[in-house]
C-alpha positions as CSV (number, residue, x, y, z in Angstrom):
1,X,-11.3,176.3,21.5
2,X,-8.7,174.0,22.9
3,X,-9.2,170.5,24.2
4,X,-8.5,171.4,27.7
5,X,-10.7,174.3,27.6
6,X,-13.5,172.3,25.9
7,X,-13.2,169.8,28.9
8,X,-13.6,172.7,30.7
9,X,-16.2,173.7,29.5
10,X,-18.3,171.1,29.6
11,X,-17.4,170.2,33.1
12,X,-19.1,173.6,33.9
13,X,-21.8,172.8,32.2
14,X,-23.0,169.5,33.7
15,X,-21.4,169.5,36.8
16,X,-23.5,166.7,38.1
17,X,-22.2,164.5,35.3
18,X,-18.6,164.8,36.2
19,X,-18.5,161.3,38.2
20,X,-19.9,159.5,35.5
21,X,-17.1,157.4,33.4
22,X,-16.7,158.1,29.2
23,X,-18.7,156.6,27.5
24,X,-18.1,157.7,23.4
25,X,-21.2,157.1,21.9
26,X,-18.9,155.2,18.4
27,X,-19.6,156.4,14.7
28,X,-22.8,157.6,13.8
29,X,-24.6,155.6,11.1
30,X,-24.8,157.2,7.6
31,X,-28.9,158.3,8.0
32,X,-28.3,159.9,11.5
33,X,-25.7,162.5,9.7
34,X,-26.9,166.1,8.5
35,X,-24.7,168.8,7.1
36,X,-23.1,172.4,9.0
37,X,-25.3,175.0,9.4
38,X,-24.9,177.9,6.7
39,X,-26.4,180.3,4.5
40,X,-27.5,183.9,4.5
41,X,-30.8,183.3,6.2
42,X,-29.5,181.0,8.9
43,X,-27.1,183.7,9.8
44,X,-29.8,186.3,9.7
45,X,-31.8,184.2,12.5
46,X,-28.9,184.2,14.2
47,X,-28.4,187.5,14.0
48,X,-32.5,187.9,15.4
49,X,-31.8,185.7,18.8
50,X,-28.5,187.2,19.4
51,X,-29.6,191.3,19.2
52,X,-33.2,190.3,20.9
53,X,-30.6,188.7,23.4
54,X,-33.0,185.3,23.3
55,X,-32.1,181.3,24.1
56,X,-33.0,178.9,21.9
57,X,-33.2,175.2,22.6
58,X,-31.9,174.7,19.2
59,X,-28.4,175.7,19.9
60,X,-28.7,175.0,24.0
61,X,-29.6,171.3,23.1
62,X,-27.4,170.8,20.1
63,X,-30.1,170.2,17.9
64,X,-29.0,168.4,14.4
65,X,-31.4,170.3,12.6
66,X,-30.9,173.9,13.5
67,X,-28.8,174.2,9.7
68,X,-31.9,173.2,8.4
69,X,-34.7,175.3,10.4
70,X,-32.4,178.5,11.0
71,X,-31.9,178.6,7.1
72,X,-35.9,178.6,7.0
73,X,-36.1,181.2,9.7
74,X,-37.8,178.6,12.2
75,X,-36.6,178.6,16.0
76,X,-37.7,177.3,18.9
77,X,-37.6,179.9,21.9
78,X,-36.5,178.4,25.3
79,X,-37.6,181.1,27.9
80,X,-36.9,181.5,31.6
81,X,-33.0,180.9,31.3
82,X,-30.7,178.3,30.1
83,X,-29.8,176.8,33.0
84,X,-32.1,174.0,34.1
85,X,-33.0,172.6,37.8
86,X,-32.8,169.0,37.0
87,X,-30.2,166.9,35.4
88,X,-31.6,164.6,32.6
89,X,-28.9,161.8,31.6
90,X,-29.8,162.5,28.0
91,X,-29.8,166.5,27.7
92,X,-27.2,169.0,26.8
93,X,-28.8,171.8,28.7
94,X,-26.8,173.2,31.6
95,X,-27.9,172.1,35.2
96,X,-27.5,174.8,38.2
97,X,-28.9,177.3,40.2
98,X,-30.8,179.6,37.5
99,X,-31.0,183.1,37.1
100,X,-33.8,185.6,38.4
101,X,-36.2,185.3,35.6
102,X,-36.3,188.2,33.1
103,X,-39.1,189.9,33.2
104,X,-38.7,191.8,29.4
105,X,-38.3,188.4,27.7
106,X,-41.8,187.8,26.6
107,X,-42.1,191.0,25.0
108,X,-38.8,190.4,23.4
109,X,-39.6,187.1,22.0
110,X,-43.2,188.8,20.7
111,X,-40.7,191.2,18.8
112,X,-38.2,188.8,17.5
113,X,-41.1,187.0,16.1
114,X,-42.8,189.8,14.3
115,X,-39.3,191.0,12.8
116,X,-39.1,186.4,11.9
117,X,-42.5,186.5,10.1
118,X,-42.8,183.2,11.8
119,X,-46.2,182.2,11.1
120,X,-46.0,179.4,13.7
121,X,-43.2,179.3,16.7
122,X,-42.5,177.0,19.6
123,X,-41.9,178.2,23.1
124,X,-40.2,175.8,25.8
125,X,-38.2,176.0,28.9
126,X,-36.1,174.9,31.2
127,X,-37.2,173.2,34.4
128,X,-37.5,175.9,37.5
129,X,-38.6,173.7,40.3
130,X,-36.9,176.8,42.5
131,X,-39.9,179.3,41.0
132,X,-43.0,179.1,43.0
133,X,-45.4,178.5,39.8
134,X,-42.6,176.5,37.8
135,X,-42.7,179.6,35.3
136,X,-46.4,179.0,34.2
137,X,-46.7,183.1,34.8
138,X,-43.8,183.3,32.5
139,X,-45.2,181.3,29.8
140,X,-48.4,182.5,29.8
141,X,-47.1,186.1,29.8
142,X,-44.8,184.8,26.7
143,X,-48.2,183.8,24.5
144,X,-49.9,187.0,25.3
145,X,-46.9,189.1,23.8
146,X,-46.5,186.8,20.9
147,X,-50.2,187.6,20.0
148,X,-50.1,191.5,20.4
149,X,-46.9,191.5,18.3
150,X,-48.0,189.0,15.7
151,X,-51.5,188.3,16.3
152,X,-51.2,185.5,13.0
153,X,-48.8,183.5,14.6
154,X,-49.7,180.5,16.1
155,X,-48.2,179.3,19.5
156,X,-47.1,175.8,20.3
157,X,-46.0,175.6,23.6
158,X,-43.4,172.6,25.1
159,X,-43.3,173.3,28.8
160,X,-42.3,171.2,31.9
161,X,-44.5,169.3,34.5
162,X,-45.5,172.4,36.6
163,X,-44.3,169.4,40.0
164,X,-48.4,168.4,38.6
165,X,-49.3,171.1,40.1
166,X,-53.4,171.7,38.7
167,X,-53.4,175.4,39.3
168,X,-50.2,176.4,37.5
169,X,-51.3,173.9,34.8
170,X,-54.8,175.4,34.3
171,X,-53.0,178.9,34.3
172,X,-50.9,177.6,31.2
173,X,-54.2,176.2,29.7
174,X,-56.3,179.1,30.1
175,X,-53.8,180.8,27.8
176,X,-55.1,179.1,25.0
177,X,-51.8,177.9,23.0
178,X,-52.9,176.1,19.8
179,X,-50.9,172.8,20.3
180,X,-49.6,172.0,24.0
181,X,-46.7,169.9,23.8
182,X,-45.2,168.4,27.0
183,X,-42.3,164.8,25.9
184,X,-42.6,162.1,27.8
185,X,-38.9,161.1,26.5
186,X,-38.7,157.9,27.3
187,X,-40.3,154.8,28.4
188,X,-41.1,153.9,32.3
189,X,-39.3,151.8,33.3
190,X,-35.6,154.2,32.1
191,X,-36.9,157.1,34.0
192,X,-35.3,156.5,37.3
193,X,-31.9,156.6,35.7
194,X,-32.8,158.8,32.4
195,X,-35.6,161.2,33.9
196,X,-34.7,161.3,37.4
197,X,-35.9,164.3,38.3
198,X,-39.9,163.6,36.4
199,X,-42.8,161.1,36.9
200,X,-44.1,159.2,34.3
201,X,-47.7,159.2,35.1
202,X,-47.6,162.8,36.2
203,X,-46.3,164.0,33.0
204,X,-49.3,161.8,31.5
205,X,-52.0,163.3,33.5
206,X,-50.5,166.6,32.3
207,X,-51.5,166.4,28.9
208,X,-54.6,164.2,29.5
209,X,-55.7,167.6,31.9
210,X,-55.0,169.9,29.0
211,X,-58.1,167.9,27.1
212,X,-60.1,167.6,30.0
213,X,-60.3,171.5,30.4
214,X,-60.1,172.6,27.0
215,X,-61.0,169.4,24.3
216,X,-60.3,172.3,21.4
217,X,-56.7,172.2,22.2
218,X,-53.7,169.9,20.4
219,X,-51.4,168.0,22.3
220,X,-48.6,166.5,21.6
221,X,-45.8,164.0,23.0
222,X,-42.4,162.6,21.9
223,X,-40.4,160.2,22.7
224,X,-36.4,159.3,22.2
225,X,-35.3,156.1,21.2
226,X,-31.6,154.6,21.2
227,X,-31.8,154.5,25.3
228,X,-32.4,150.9,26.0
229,X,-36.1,150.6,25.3
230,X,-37.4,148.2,23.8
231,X,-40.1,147.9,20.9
232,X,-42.9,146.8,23.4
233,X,-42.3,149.1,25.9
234,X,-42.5,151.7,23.0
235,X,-46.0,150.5,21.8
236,X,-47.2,150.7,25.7
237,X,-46.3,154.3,26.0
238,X,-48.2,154.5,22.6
239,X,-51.4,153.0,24.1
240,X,-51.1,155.4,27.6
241,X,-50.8,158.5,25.4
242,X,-53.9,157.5,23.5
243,X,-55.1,156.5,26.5
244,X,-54.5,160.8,27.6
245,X,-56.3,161.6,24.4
246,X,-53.0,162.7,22.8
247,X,-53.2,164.0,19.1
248,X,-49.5,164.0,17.9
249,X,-46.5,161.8,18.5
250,X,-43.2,162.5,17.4
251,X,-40.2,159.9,18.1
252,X,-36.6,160.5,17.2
253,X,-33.1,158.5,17.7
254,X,-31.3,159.6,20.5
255,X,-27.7,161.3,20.2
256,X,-25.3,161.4,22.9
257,X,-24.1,164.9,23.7
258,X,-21.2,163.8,25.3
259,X,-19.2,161.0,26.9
260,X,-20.7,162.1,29.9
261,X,-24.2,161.6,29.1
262,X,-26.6,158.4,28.5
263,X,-25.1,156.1,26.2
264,X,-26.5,155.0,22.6
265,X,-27.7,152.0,23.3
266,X,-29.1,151.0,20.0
267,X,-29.1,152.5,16.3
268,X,-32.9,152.8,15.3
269,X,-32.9,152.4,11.4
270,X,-35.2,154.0,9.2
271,X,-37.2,151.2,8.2
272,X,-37.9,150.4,12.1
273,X,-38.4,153.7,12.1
274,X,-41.3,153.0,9.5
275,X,-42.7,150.1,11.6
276,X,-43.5,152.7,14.4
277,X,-44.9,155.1,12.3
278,X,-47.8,152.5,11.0
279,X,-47.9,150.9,14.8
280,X,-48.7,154.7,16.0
281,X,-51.5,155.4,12.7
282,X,-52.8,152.0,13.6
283,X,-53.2,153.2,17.1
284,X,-54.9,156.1,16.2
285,X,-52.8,159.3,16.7
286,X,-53.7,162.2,14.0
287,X,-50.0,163.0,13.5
288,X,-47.1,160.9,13.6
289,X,-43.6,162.4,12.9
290,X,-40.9,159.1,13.3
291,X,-37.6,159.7,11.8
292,X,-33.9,159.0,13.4
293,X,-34.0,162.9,13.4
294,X,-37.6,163.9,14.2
295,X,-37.9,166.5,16.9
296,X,-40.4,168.2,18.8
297,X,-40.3,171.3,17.3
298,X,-38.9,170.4,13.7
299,X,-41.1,171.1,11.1
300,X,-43.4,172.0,13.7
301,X,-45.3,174.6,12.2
302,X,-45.8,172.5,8.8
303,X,-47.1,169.8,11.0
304,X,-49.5,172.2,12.8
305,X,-51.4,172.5,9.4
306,X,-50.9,168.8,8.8
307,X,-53.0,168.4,12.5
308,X,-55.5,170.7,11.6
309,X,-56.5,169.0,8.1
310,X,-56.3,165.7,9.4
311,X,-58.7,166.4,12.4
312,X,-61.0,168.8,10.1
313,X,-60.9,164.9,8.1
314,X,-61.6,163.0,11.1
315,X,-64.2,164.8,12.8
316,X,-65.5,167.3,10.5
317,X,-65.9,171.2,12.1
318,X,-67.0,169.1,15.8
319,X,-64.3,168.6,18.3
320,X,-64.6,165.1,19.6
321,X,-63.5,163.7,22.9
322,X,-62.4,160.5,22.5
């Protein structure tokens, strides 16, 4: 691909970013860097999500670690397009007017994660604030095929706010996923300019809804850091997602997808990286995943066993509401 056409390329892409001057995030530090993706079972993967004609968030995004959890057949499924109704400063995802929804995809993830063996996948989206329901149908439709095709598999699902719209919310609930992720990404007071298009408290009462109707059910939250935020700020959104009864919390360094995008403000090293690992056990998460290249869905389903052991610890075989 040529320069020009890369340009292009991306101008297609994010339109909406366009107006927005370069800004080149500079040399990556030596921990943030990770090497090519290869190997024969990372190419068999691919091969899976290409013939089942699927999106993954893991190539949509630009994740860093898709080298890593291709080569051990993990993926995370984004459903209901690739072309997203809002226009976060931080995400690679295209922004536009989205395709009708295809109707066959559930039952075409359910297969490509039979032929996987995945014993635990992830399902997201992109936003559809143009669909009625926000695609809670869609997802719920997704888990059911997932569980006639490969009835072991556990589900974790990482949809978006449903506009906190109750109904569509309970819909997605009453599915039963085993960990119900929803990021709040950032902190509240970057969200005008990072998030424009979300609500801080309405993603919260999201996730705090998912324990009120069903106590039995994970949830989980992450966060990016490298945006401006700053280490307080961090430890409050710690204390509202307890606050939600939140389980898990993940929180990885930001990377700039391109000049366009939200710049890197700051370099998180590993040892502060560290400090908010103990700050979030100390607050009293069951799970905390903190790493400059922690991710939602990486190593998502040997966390999901991680979750499980540590509640089983914490509470014995009762489900407590805290």
């Amino acid at each position: 691909m040529t320069y020009k056409k890369e340009l292009l390329d991306k101008a297609k892409r994010h339109p909406e970013k366009q107006k927005n001057p370069d800004r080149p995030a500079g040399r990556k530090p030596d921990w943030i860097r990770v090497p090519a993706p290869q190997g024969k079972v990372y190419a068999e993967t691919k091969d899976i999500v290409r013939k089942q004609k699927l999106t993954t968030v893991c190539e949509e995004a630009g994740c860093p670690n898709i080298g890593e959890c291709w080569q051990q057949k993990h993926a995370t499924f984004m459903i209901l397009g690739e072309v997203c109704t809002r226009a976060c400063a931080f995400c690679n995802v295209a922004t536009g007017k989205p395709d009708k929804v295809d109707k066959l995809e559930p039952l075409r993830i359910g297969v490509a994660v039979k032929q996987m063996g995945l014993k635990h996948v992830v399902v997201t989206s992109v936003d559809r604030d143009d669909l009625k329901d926000g695609g809670a149908d869609h997802f719920v439709k997704t888990i059911q095929a997932i569980r006639m095709k490969s009835p072991e598999t556990t589900v974790e699902i990482l949809p978006g706010d449903f506009k906190g719209n109750i109904a569509d919310i309970d819909h997605v609930i009453s599915a039963a996923p085993d960990v119900f992720n929803h990021n709040l990404e950032t902190v509240p007071r970057l969200y005008p300019t990072i998030r424009p298009g979300a609500r801080y408290f309405r993603s919260l009462r999201l996730l705090e809804r998912v324990k009120d109707v069903n106590p039995a059910l994970f949830t989980k939250s992450g966060l990016m850091v490298g945006l401006g935020e700053e280490k307080e700020e961090v430890a409050q959104v710690m204390d509202d997602m307890r606050a939600a009864k939140i389980d898990f919390i993940t929180i990885g360094q930001y990377l700039q997808p391109t000049p366009k995008h939200a710049p890197v403000m700051k370099w998180w090293t590993p040892e502060e990286f560290e400090q908010l690992t103990k700050m979030a056990k100390a607050k009293g998460f069951l799970m905390v995943s903190a790493s400059p290249l922690t991710r939602s869905s990486h190593h998502a389903g040997d966390d999901f066993e991680k979750l499980k052991a540590a509640r089983l610890a914490k509470f014995g075989d009762k489900v407590a509401a805290e």
